[in-house]
Backbone bond lengths (Angstrom), bond angles and torsions (degrees), N, CA, C in turn:
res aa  C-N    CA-C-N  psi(-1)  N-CA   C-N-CA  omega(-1)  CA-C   N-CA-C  phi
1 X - - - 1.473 - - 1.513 109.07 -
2 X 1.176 132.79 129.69 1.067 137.86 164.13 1.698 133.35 -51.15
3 X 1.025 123.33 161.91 1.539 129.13 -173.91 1.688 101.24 -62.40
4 X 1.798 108.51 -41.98 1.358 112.02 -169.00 1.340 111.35 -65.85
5 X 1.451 108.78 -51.25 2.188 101.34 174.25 1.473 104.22 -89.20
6 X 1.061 117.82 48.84 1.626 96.30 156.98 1.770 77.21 -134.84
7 X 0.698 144.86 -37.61 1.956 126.19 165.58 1.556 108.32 -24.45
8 X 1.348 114.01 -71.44 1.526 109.24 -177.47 1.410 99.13 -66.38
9 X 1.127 154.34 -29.40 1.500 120.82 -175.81 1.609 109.64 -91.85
10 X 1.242 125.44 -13.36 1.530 117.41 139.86 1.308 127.28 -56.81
11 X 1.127 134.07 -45.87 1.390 146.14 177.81 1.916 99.30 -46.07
12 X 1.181 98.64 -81.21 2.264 115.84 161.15 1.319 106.77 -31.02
13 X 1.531 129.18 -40.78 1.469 121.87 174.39 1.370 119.85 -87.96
14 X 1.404 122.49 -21.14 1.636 121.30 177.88 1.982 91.41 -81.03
15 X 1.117 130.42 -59.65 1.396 134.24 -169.26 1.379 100.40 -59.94
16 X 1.569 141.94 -15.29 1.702 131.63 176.43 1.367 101.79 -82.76
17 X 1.388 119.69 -25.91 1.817 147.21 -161.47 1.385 74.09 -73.90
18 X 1.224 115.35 -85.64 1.724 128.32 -147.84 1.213 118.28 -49.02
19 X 1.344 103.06 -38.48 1.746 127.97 -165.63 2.035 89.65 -79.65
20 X 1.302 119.26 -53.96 1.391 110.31 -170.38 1.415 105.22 -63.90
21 X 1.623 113.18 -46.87 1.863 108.33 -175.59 1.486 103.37 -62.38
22 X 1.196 145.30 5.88 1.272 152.93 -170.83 1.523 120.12 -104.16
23 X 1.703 101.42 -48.47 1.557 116.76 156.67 1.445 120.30 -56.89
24 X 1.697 113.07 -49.44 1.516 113.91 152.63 1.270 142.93 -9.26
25 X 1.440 83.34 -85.07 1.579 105.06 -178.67 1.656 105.30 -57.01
26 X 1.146 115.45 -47.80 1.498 129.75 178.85 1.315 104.69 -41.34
27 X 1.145 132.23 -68.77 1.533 146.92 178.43 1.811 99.02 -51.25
28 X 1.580 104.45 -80.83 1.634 83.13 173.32 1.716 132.25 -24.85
29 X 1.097 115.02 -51.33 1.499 122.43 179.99 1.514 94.78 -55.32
30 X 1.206 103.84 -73.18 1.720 105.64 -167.09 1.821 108.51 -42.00
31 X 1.304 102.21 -67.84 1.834 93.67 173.11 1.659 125.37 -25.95
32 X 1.385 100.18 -53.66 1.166 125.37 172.41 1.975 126.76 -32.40
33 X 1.505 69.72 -38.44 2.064 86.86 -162.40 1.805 90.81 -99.49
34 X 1.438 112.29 -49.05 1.209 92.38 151.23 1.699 151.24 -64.67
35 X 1.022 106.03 -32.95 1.980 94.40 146.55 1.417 116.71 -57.32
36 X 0.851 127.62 -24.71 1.274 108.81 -173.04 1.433 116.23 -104.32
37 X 1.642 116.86 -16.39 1.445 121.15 154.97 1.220 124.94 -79.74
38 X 1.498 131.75 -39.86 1.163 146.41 -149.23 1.325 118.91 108.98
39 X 1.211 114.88 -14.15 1.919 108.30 -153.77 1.404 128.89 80.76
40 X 1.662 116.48 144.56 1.190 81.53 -172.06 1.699 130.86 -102.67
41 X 1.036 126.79 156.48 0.994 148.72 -162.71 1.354 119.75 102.52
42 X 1.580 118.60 -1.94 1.332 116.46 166.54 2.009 129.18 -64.21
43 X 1.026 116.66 170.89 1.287 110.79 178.50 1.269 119.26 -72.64
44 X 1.409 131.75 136.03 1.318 159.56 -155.97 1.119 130.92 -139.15
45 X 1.756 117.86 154.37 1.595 96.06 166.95 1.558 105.81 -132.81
46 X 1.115 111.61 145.12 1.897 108.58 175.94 1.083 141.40 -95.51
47 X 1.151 147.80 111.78 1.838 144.75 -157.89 1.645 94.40 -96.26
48 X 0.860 92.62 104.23 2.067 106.45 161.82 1.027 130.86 -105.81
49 X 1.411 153.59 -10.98 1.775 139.67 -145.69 1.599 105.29 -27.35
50 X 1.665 93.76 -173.15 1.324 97.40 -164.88 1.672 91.83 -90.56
51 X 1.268 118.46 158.63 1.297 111.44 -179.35 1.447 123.36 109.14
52 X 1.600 108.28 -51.39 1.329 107.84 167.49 1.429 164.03 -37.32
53 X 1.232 156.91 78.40 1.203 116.37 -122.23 1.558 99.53 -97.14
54 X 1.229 130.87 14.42 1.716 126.91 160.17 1.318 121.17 -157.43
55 X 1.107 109.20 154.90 1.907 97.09 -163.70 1.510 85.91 -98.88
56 X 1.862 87.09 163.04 1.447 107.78 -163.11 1.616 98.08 -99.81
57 X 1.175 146.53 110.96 1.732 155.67 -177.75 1.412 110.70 -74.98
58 X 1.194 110.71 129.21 1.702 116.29 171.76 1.257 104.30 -134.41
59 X 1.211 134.80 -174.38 1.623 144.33 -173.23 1.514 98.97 -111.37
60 X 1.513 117.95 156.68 1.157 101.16 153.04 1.496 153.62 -3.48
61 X 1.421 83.51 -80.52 1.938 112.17 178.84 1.355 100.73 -63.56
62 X 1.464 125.87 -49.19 1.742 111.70 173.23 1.188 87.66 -47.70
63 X 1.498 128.83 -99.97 1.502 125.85 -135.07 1.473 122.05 -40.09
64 X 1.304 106.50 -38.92 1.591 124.51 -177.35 2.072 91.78 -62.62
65 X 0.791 123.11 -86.83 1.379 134.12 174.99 1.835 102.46 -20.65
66 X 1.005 108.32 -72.11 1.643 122.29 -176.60 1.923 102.08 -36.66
67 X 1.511 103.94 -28.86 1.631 99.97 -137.80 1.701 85.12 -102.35
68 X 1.873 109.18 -31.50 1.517 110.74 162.58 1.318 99.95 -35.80
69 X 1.725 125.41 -77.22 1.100 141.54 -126.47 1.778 110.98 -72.16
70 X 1.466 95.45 -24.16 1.557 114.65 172.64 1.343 107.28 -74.53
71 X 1.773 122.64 -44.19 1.493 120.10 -156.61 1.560 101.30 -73.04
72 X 1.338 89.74 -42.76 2.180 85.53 175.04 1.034 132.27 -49.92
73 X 1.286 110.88 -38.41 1.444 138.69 162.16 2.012 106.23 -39.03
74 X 1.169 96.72 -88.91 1.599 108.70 160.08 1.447 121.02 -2.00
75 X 1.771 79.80 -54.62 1.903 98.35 -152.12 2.011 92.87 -67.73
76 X 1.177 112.85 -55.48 1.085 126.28 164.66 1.856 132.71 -51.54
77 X 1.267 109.61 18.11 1.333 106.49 -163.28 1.340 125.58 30.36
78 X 1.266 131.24 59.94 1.472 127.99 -169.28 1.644 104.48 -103.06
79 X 1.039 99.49 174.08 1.875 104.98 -177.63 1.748 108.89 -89.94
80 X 1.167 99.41 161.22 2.383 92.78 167.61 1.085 96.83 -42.23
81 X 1.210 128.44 -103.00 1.353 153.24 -179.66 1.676 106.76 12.49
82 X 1.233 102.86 -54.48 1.392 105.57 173.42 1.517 134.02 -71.37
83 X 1.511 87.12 -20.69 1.760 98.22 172.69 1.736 105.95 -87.11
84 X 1.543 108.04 -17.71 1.978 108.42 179.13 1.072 82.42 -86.91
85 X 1.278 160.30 -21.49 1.442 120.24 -162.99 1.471 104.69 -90.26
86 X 1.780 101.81 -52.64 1.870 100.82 163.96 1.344 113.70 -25.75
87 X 1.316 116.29 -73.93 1.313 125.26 -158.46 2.099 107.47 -55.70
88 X 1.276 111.97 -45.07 1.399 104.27 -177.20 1.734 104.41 -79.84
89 X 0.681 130.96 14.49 1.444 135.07 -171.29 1.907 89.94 -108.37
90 X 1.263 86.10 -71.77 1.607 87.00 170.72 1.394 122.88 -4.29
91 X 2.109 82.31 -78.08 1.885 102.46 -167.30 1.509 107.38 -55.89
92 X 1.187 136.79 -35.28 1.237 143.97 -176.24 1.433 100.89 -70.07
93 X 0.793 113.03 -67.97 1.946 104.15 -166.87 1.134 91.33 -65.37
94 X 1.505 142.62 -86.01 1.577 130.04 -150.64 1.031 106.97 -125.56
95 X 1.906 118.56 48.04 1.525 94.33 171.69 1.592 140.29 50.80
96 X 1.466 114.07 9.59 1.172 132.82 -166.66 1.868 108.46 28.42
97 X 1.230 86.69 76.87 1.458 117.99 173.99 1.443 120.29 -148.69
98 X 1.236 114.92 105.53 2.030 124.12 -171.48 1.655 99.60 -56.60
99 X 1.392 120.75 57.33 1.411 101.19 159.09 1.550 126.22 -73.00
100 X 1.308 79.95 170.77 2.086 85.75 -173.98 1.666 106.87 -111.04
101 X 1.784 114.96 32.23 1.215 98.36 154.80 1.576 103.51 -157.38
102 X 1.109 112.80 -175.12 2.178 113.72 175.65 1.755 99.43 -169.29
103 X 1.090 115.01 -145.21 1.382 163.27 -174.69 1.478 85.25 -62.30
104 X 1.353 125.38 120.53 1.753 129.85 159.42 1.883 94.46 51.17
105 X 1.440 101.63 -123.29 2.074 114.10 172.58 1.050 96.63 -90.79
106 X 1.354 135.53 45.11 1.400 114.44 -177.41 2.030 102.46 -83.53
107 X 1.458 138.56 134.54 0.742 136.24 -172.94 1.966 114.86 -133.82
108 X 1.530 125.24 157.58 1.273 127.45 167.24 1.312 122.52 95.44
109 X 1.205 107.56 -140.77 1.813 119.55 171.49 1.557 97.17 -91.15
110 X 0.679 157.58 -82.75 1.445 165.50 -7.18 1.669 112.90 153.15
111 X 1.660 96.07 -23.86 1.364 99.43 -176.07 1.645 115.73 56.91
112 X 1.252 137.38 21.78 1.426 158.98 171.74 2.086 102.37 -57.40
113 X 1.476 89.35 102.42 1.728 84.54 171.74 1.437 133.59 -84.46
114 X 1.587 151.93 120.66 1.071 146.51 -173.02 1.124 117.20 -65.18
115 X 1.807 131.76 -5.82 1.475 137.78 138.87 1.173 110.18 -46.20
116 X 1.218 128.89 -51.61 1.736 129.53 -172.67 1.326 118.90 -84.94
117 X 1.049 118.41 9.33 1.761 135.68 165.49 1.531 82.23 64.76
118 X 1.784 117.30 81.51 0.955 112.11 132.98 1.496 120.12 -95.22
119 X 1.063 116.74 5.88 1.643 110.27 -150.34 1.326 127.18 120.85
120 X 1.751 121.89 123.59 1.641 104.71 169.93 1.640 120.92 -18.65
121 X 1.352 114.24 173.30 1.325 106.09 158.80 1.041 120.16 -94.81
122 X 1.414 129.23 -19.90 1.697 119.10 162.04 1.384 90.72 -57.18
123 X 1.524 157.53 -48.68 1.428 111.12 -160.11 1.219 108.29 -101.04
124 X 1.075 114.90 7.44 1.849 91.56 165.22 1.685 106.31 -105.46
125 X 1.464 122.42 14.40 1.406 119.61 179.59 2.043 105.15 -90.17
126 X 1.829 99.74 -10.45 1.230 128.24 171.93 1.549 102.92 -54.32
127 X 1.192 160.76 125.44 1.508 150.58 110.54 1.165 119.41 19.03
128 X 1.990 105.80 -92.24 1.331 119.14 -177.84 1.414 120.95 -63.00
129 X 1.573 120.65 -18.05 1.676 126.08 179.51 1.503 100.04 -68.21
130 X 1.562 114.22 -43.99 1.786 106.98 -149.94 1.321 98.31 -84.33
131 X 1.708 125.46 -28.42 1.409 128.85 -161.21 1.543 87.93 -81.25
132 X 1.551 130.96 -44.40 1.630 111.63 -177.73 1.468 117.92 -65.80
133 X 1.606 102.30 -21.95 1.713 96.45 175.04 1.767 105.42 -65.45
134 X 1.521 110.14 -55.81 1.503 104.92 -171.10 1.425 100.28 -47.77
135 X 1.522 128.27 -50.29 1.559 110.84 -153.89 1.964 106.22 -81.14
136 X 1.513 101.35 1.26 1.510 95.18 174.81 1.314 99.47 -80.01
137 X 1.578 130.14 -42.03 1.449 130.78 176.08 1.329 109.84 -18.05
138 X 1.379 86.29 -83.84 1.721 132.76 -168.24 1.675 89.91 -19.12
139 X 1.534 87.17 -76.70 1.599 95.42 -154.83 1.263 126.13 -44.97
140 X 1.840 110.57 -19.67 1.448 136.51 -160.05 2.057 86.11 -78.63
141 X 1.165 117.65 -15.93 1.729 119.78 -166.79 1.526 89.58 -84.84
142 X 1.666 104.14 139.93 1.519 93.30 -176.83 1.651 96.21 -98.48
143 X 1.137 129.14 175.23 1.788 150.07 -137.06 1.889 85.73 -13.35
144 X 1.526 117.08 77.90 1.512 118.65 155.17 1.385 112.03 -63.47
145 X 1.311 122.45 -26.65 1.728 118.85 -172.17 1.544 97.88 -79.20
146 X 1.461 130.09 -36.65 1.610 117.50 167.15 1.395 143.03 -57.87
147 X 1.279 90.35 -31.15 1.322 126.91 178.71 1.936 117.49 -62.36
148 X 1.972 108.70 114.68 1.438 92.45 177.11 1.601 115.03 -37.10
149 X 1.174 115.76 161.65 1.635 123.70 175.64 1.626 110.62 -68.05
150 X 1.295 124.08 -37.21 1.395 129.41 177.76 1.701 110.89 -53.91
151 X 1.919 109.09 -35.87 1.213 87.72 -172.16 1.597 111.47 -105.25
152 X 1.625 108.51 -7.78 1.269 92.83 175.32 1.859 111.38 -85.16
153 X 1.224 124.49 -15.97 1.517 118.71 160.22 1.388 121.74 -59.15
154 X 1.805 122.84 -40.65 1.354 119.71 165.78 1.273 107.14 -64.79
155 X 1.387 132.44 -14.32 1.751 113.09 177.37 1.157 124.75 -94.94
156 X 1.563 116.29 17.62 1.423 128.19 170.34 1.689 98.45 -119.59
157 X 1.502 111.42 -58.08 1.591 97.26 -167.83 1.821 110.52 -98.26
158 X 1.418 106.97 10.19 1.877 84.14 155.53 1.531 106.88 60.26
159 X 1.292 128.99 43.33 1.131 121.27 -179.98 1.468 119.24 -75.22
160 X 1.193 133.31 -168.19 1.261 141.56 165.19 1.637 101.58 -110.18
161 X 0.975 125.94 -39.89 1.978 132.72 177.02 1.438 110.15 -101.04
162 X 1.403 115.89 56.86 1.863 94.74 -158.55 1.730 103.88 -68.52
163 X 1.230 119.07 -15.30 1.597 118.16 177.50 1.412 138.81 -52.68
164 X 1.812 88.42 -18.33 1.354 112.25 -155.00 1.745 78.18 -75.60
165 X 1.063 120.89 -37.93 1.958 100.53 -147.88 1.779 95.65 -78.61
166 X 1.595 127.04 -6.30 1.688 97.24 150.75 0.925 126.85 -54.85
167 X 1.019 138.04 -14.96 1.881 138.61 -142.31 2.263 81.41 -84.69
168 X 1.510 96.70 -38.24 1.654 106.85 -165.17 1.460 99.57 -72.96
169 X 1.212 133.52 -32.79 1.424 128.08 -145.94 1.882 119.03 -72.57
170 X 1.340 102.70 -18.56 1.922 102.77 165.82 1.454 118.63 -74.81
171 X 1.531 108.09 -39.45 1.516 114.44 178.49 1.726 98.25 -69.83
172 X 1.412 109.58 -41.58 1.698 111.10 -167.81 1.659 98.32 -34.58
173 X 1.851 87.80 -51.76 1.984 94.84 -147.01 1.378 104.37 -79.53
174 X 1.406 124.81 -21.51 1.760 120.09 163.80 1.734 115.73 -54.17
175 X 1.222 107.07 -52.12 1.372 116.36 166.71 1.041 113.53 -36.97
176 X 1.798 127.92 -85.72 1.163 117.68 169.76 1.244 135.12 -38.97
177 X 1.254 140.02 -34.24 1.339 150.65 178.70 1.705 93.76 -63.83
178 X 1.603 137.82 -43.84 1.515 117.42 -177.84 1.472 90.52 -77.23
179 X 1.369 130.85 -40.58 1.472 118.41 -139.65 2.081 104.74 -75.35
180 X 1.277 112.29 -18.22 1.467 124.36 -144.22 1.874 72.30 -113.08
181 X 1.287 132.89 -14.30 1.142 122.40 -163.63 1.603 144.32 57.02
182 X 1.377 85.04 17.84 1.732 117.00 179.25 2.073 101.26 -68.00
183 X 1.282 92.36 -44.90 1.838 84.93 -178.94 2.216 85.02 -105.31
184 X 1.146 95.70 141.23 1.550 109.57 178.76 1.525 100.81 -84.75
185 X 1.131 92.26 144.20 2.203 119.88 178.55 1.347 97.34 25.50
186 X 1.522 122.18 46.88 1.650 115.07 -178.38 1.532 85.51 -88.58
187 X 1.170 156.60 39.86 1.351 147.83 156.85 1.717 103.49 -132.23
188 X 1.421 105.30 147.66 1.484 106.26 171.54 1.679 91.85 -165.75
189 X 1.330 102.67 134.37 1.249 139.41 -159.49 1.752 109.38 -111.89
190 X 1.949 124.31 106.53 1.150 99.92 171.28 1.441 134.61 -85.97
191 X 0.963 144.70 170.09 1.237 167.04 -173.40 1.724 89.05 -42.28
192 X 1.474 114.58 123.71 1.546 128.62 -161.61 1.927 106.98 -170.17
193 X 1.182 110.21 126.12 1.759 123.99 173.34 1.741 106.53 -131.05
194 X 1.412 100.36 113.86 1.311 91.33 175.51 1.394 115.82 -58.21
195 X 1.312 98.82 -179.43 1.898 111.32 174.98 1.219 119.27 -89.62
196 X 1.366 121.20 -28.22 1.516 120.59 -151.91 1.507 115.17 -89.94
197 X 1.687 125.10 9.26 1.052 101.26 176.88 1.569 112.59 133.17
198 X 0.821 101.55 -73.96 1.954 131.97 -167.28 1.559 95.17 -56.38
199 X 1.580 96.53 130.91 1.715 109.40 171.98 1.529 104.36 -72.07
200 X 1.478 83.69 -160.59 1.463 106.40 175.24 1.308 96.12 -142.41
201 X 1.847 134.63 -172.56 0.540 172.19 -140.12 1.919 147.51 96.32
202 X 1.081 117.95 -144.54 1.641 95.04 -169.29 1.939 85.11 -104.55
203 X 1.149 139.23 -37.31 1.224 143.84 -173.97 2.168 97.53 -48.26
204 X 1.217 105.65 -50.32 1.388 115.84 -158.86 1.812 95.89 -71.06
205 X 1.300 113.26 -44.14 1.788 117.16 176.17 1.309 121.06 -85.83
206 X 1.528 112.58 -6.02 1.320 113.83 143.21 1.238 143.04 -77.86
207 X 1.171 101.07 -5.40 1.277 105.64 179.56 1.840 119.10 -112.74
208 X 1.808 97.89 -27.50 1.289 82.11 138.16 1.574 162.52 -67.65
209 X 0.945 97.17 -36.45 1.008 142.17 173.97 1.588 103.26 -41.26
210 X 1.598 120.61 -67.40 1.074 144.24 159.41 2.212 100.35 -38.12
211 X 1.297 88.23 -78.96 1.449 78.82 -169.43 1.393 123.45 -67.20
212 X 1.443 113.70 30.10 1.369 104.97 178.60 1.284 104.12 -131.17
213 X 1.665 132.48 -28.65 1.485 144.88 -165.69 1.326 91.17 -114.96
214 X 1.779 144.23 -0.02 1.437 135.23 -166.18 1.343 114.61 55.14
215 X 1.020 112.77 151.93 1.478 144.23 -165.24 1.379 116.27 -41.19
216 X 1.949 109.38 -41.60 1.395 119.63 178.19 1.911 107.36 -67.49
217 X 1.222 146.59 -6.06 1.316 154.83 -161.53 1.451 92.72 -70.80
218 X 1.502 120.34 -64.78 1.613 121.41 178.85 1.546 103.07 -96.75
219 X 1.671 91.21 155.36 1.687 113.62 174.35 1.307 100.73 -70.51
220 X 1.836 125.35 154.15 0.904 156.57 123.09 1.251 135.63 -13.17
221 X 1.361 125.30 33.56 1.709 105.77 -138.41 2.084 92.34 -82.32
222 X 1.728 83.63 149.12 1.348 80.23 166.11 1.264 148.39 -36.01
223 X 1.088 142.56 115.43 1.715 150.19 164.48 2.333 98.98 75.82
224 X 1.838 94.93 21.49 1.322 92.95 -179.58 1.309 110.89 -135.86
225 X 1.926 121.58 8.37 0.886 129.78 -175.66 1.972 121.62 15.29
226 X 1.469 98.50 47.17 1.549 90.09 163.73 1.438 115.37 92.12
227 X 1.730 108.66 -20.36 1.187 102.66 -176.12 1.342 137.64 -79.49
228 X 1.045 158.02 -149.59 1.410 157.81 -131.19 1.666 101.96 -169.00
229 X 1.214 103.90 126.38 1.369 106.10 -175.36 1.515 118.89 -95.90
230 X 1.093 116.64 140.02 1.570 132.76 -174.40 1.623 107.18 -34.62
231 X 1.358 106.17 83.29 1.407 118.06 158.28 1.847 116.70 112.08
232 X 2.112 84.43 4.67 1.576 97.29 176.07 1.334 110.75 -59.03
233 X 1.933 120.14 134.31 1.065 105.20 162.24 1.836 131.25 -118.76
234 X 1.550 106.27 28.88 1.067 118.95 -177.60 1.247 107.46 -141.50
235 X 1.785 101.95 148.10 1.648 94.49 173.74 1.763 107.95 -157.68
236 X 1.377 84.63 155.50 1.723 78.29 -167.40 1.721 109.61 -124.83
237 X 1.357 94.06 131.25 1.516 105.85 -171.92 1.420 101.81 -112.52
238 X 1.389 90.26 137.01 1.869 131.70 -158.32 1.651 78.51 -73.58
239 X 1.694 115.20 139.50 1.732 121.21 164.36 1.561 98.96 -94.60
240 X 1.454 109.35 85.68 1.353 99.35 -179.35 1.844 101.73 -169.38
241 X 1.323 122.60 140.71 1.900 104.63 164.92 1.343 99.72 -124.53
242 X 1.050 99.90 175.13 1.575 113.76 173.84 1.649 108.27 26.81
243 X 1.544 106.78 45.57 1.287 100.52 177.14 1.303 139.01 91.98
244 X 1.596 116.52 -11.96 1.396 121.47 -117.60 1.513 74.73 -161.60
245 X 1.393 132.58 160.30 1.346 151.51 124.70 1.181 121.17 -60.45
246 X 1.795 117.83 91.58 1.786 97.57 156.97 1.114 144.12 34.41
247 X 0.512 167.01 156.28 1.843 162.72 128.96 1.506 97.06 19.21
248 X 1.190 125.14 12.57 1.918 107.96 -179.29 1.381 100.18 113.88
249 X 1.424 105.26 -35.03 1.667 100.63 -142.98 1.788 86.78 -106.55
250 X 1.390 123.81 114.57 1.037 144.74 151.68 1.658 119.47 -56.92
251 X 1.204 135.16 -61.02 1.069 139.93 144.11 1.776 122.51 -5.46
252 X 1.484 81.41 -56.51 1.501 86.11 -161.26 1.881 112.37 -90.61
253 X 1.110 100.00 -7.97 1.141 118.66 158.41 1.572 117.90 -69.05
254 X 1.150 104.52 -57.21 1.867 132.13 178.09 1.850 97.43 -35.92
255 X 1.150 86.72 -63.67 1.492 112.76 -153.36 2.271 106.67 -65.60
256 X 1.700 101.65 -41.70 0.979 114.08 140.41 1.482 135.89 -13.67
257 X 1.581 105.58 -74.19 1.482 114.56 -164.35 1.315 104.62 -84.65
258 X 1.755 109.32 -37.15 1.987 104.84 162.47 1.059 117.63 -25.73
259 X 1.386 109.16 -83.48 1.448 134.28 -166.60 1.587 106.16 -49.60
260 X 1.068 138.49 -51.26 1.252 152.33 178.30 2.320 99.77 -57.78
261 X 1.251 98.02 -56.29 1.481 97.44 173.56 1.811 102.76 -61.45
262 X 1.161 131.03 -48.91 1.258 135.28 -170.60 1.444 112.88 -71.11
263 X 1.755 123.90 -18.30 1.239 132.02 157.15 1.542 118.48 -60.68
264 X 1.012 104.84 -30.67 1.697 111.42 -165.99 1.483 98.87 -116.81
265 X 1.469 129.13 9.27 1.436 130.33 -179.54 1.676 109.80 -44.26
266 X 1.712 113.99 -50.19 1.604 107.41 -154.05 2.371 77.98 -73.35
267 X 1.024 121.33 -43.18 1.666 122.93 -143.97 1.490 86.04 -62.00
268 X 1.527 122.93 -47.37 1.557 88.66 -158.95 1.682 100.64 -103.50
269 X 1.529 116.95 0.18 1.339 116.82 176.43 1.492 103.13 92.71
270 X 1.318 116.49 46.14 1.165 96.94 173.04 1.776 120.52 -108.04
271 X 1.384 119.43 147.08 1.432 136.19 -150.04 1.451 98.64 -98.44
272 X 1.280 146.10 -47.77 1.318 150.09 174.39 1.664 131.09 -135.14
273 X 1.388 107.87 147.07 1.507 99.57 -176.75 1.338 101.84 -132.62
274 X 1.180 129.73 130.71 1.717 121.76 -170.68 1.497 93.85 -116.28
275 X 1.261 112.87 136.38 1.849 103.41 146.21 1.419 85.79 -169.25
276 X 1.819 93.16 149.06 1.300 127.00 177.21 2.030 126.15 18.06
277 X 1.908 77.71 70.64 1.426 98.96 -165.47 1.131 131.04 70.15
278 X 1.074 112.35 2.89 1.942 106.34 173.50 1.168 98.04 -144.83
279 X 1.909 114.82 141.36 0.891 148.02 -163.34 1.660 125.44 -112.29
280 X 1.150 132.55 145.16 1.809 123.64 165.21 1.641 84.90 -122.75
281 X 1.488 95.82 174.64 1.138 116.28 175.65 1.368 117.74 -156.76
282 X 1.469 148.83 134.45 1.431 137.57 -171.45 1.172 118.87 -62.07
283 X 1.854 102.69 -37.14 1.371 103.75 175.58 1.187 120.40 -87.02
284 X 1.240 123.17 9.07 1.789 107.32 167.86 1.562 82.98 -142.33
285 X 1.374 122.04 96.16 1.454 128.08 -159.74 1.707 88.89 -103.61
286 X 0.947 102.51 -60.89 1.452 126.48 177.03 1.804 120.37 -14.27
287 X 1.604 97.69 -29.67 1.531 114.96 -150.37 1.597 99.73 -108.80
288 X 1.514 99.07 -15.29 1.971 113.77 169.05 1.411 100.44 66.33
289 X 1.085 111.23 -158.97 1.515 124.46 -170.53 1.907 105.71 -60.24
290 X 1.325 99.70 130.77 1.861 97.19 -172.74 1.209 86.20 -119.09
291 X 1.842 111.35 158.04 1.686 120.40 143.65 1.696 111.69 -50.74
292 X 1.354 127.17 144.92 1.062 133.43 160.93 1.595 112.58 -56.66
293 X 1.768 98.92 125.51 2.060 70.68 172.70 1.512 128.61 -100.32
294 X 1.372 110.78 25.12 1.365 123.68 -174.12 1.843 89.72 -155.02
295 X 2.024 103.98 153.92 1.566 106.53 177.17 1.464 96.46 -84.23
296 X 1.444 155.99 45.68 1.000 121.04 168.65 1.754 103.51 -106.29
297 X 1.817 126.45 175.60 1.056 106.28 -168.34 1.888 105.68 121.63
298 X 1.295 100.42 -170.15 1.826 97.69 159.92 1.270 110.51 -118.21
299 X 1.409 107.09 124.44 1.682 129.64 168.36 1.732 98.25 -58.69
300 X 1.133 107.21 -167.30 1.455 136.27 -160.41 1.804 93.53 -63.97
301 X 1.192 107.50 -46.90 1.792 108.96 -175.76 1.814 122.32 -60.09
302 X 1.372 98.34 -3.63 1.459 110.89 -166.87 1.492 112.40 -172.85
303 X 1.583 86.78 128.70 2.258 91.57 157.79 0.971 102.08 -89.60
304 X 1.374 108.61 168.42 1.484 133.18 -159.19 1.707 101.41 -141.26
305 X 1.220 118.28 114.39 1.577 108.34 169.71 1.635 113.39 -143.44
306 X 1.864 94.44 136.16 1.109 87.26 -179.55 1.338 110.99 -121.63
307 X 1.300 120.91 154.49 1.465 149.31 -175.31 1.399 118.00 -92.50
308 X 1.844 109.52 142.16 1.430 106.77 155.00 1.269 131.77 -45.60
309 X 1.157 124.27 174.51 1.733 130.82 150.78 1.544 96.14 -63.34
């Protein structure tokens, strides 16, 4: 065969090369976006307000994670601002996903290293441990709420790209706006049961619940300190702290602890969330936030959620 036809059948063999490392890479990406979504048709949750023109999609474990990262926030009286900066800092380092590795020890949401005295790595592989370390940072930044978001997130986590976490900061602030309950039922969560095992009931969301919003979130009840009764599977939290409504705004409180129960819906198994006339349900997940079709349940003063066995 000559020099001249074996050119074109090299030419046909570098372009089958190119074309397959191309299909590759293609597939990698795609896998990719699916781990970290679910795939599609898997269970999801959606960020909408009014106004928007497309909702923003997370997986489960984001939302559940995202909604930690808000409740600490809460727990701490902190401002929005402080929950968008967490939150886009988040998406940038781990995608708001609790992995157990990064950068050198880098570990968690947060990417927080146990060289830099953040903490063992069991506690910063914790949710609520790594988000109170970031917001102890934070707070240590003086006027952080004035401050663009790029530089008050590089003045806690020391990045090497600190630019990268604008790219997060529109999705950050929609997020916050359902999670803080500032935009009402702008989150809806589909129908999701984890794998691993673990019930539900009212004992198991009390106690989150507790360790994520602090202790004042549920009443006291006499000689029952708050607890959950042997095989309770619903429970209803008062829209109110220290006595008092929030900032005034009851609602927005209300709307808060929904969204936050509806973040963690597939983890602790929970089946319904009521507040102030409108309802979700796991089994008709699909249909998002409904009118109640009867008043019983918790009115405006309280959510209501109920749990598997």
């Amino acid at each position: 065969m000559s020099a001249q036809s074996k050119a074109p059948t090299s030419r046909k063999r570098l372009w089958r090369i190119a074309a397959a490392i191309a299909v590759l890479i293609g597939l990698a990406g795609y896998l990719v976006v699916q781990y970290v979504t679910g795939g599609p048709g898997a269970p999801h949750c959606l960020v909408q307000a009014e106004g928007d023109d497309k909702p923003y999609e997370l997986s489960p474990e984001q939302a559940a994670n995202a909604a930690t990262i808000s409740a600490v926030a809460s727990s701490r009286r902190l401002p929005e601002r402080a929950v968008t900066i967490a939150l886009a800092t988040a998406m940038q380092e781990s995608g708001l996903r609790n992995i157990d590795f990064g950068d050198r020890d880098s570990v968690g949401l947060f990417q927080q290293r146990p060289s830099q005295d953040w903490g063992t790595v069991k506690q910063i592989m914790d949710p609520v441990y790594s988000a109170g370390e970031f917001y102890t940072h934070l707070a240590r930044v003086p006027g952080y709420s004035r401050l663009p978001l790029t530089v008050a997130a590089q003045k806690v986590q020391r990045s090497g790209y600190p630019q990268a976490y604008a790219k997060h900061e529109a999705n950050a602030a929609r997020l916050t706006g359902a999670l803080t309950g500032r935009d009402h039922a702008a989150m809806v969560c589909s129908q999701s049961r984890p794998v691993d095992g673990r019930t539900g009931g009212g004992a198991n969301l009390r106690e989150k619940l507790v360790r994520e919003f602090g202790p004042e979130v549920l009443p006291r009840t006499a000689g029952g300190g708050g607890r959950a009764a042997v095989g309770e599977r619903s429970v209803t939290v008062p829209v109110q702290r220290d006595g008092a409504r929030v900032g005034g705004d009851g609602a927005r409180r209300g709307w808060e602890l929904a969204t936050w129960a509806m973040a963690h819906s597939a983890e602790l198994r929970i089946e319904q969330i009521s507040y102030a006339g409108r309802m979700w349900s796991a089994a008709d997940s699909g249909k998002g936030w409904q009118k109640k079709p009867d008043a019983s349940g918790a009115g405006a003063d309280a959510v209501r959620i109920v749990t598997a066995h």
